[in-house]
N, C-alpha and C positions, 0 to 999 in steps of 0.2 A: 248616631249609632247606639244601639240598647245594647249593651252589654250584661254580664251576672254579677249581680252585686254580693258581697260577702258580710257576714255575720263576722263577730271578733272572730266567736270560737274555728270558725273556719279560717281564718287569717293565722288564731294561734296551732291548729292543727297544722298547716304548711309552713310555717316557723320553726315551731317543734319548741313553743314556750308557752305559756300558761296564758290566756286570757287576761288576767291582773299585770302582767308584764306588755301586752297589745294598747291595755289602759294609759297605761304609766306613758308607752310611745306618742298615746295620741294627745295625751294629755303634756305634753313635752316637744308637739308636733315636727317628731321623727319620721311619724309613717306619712302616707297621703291617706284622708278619709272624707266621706262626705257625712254629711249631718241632715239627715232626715228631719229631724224635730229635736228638742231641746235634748232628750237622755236618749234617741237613736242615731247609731250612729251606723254607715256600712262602708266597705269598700270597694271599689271596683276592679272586678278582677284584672282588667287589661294593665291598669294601672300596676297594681301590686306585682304584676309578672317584671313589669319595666322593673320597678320599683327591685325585687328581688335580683332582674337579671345585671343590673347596673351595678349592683355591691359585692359580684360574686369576684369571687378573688382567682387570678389565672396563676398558676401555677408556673414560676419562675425557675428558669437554670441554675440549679445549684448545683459545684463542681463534688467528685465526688469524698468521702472522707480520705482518700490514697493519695489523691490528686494535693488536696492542699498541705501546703507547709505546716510543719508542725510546731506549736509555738511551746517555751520554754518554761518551764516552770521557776518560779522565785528561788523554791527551795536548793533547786540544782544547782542555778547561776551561784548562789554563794558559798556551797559545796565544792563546788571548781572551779572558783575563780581563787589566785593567788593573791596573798596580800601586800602590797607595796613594801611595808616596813619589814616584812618576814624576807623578801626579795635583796634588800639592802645588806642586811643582817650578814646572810651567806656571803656578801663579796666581802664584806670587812675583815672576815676569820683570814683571808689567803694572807 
């Protein structure tokens, strides 16, 4: 099957990153590409769509901020926490 092969800049337009950063991938063989000849290089588009559709991230249930517990602050806890010896202190005075 013949598919459309892509140029970088085509690869870094649908990215939404610079050409030098497409380099850096293939040259670190993150993306898939094929190699034409020594200094071409292209990608296939079917490929890159997988390639893209596999990474994409699905959006997960997160409860909302009302919903969850609200957790305490350091400062607080030892603003209103009593202290042991202060405790003792008061019964000894009766």
């Amino acid at each position: 099957m013949i598919t459309r092969l892509l140029m970088k800049k085509d690869v870094a337009r649908l990215f939404g990153v610079t050409v030098k950063a497409v380099d850096k991938w293939v040259s670190e063989r993150k993306i898939p590409f094929i190699r034409i000849s020594r200094k071409c290089i292209r990608f296939d588009e079917n490929v890159i769509e997988a390639f893209l559709a596999k990474r994409t991230v699905k959006d997960r249930v997160r409860p909302s901020l009302k919903t969850r517990p609200r957790k305490k602050h350091k400062a607080a806890e030892k603003s209103t926490s009593v202290e042991p010896g202060a405790a003792a202190q008061d019964g000894d005075k009766d």
